[in-house]
C-alpha positions, -999 to +999 in steps of 0.1 A: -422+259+589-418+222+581-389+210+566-402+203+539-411+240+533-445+231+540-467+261+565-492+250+591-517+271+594-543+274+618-579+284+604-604+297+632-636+290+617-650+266+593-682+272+578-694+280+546-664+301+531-638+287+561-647+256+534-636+270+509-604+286+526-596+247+539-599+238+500-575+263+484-548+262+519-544+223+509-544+228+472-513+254+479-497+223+502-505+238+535-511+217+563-541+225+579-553+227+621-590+235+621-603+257+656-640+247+655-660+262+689-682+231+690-678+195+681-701+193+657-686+186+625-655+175+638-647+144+623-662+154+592-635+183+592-605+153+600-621+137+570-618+163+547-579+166+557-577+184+586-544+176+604-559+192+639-597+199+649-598+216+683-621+239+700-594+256+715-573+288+698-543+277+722-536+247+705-527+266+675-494+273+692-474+254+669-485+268+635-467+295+612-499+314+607-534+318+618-563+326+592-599+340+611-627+331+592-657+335+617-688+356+619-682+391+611-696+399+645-671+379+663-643+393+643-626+417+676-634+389+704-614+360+687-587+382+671-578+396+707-574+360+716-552+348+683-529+378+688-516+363+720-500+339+697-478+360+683-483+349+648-486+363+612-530+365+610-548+371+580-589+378+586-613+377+566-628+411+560-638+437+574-613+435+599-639+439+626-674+459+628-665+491+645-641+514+644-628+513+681-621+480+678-604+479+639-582+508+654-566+494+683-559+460+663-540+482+635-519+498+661-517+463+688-508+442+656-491+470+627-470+439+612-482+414+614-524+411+613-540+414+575-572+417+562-585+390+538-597+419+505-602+391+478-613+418+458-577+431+456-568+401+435-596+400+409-577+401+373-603+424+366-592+447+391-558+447+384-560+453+356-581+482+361-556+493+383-529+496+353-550+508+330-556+536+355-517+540+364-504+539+326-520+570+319-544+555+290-580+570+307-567+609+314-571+621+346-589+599+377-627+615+372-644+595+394-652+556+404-685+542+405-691+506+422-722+485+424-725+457+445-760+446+447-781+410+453-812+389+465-807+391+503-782+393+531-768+352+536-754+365+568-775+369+599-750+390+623-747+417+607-760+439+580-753+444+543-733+473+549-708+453+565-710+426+540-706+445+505-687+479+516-656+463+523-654+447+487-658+481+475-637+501+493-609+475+493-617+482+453-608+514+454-576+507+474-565+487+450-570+510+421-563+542+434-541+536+462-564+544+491-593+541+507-619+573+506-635+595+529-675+595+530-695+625+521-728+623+520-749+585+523-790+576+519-798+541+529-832+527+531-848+490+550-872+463+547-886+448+575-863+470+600-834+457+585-808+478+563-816+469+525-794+494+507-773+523+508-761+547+484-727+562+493-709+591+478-669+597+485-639+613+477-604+607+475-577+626+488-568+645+456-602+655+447-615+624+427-653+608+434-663+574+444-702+566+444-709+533+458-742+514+456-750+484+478-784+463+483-799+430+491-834+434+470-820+432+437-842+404+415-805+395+401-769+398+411-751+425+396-715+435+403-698+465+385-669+489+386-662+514+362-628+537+366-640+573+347-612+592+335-606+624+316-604+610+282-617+569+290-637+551+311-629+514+319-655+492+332-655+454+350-686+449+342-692+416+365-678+393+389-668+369+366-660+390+335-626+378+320-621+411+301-620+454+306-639+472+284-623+503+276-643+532+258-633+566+249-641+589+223-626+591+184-623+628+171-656+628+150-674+618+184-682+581+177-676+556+205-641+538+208-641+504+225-615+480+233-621+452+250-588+443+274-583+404+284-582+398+327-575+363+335-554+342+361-559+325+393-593+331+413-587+355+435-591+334+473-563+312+457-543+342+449-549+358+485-541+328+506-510+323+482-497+355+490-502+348+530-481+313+527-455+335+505-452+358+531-448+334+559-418+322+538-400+355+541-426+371+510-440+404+509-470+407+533-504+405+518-521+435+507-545+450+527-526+461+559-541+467+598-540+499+593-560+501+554-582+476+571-590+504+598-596+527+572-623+510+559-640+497+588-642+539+595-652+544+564-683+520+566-689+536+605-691+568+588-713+559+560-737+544+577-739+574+603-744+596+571-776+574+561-793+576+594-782+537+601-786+529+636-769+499+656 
């Protein structure tokens, strides 16, 4: 750390979201060394602030923390090299795409590797997570997630990989853990995975149903938290309130609508990193809950019939 208080932090990867990531680390005062495998772009990234562009993870040597913001795909390969630093590394999720690999980073890198669950910090969510916790809803019933769009924007791996880890990461946050798969059905278009429908249950008996897809004609995310007496609902992305509903005692429907604002969630994330490289709690979503849900995925998709 500077002396100023300042972190440098290395970001491996800068493409579409890395962008974004390089936005919000120097809005939060971070200074910034950019890992970029070709040298393309290069002085555009110096332009934009950059205090470093490199190809090389080595010459993050010097920095506080490392954030991994590659291809899903190359997720195992460049954390086994970032590792060897020896530094606090927070990467974007899923951890990595298969279980073998998610596992042996949880148990290489307990303390200090994190998994970047943006979810986790939606004021939607956590305040769905309260709501939950204070009782107000009865008993956890059930959880029911959909994630759904118009196409996959990523070309190394499929949706599953892409929308499951919001979800489950969801369900971390709001129940305290991630779930174990039952049963799945997924179906394709043009022999790629298209969608999957996933059903789960948590540890104490509670469902989760999850459903993911890339042919949607419009965007729709949604998470409703069912309890024994209430159901609260998120009904968007970029909803600003809960909407609580329950029953009154002649039947008629009860609805509340709860207020969920504050910081957008990257911000909030990569906040949380810097804080913890100051001595702060670490961020949320641990090696090991990152494992968890890279195996949950594995399994899911081996429910459905999804090969490769």
């Amino acid at each position: 750390m500077s002396s100023s208080g300042a972190p440098r932090i290395g970001l491996v990867g800068c493409g579409r979201w890395g962008s974004l990531i390089l936005r919000d680390l120097q809005a939060l005062g971070a200074t910034v060394d950019v890992v970029a495998r070709t040298q393309d772009g290069h002085d555009d990234l110096a332009a934009r602030g950059a205090e470093l562009v490199t190809t090389s993870i080595a010459d993050l040597s010097g920095v506080d923390g490392v954030i991994v913001a590659t291809p899903t795909i190359s997720h195992a390969e460049v954390l086994d090299e970032v590792l060897r630093l020896g530094m606090p590394t927070f990467v974007e999720k899923p951890l990595t795409c298969d279980a073998t690999s998610s596992r042996r980073m949880a148990e290489t890198a307990a303390d200090r590797l994190f998994v970047m669950d943006k979810w986790r910090y939606h004021p939607g969510v956590e305040l769905l997570r309260d709501v939950l916790s204070s009782g107000r809803l009865g008993s956890l019933e059930g959880v029911r997630t959909t994630r759904v769009q118009w196409q996959n924007p990523h070309s190394d791996v499929d949706c599953a990989w892409i929308l499951l880890p919001h979800d489950l990461s969801i369900a971390l946050e709001i129940v305290g853990e991630v779930p174990i798969p039952v049963d799945a059905v997924a179906w394709s278009r043009d022999g790629e995975l298209a969608g999957l429908f996933g059903m789960l249950r948590f540890s104490q008996g509670p469902w989760m149903h999850v459903e993911i897809g890339v042919t949607a004609t419009s965007s729709n995310r949604r998470i409703e938290v069912i309890g024994s007496e209430a159901t609260a609902v998120l009904a968007g992305g970029w909803e600003e309130e809960v909407l609580v509903q329950s029953a009154a005692v002649d039947g008629s429907l009860v609805e509340e609508r709860l207020p969920a604002t504050g910081e957008m969630p990257l911000l909030a994330e990569l906040r949380r990193f810097i804080e913890h490289l100051r001595g702060g709690p670490p961020p949320r979503s641990s090696a090991a809950e990152g494992a968890a849900t890279v195996a949950a995925i594995e399994q899911l998709r081996h429910l459905a019939g999804v090969r490769g």
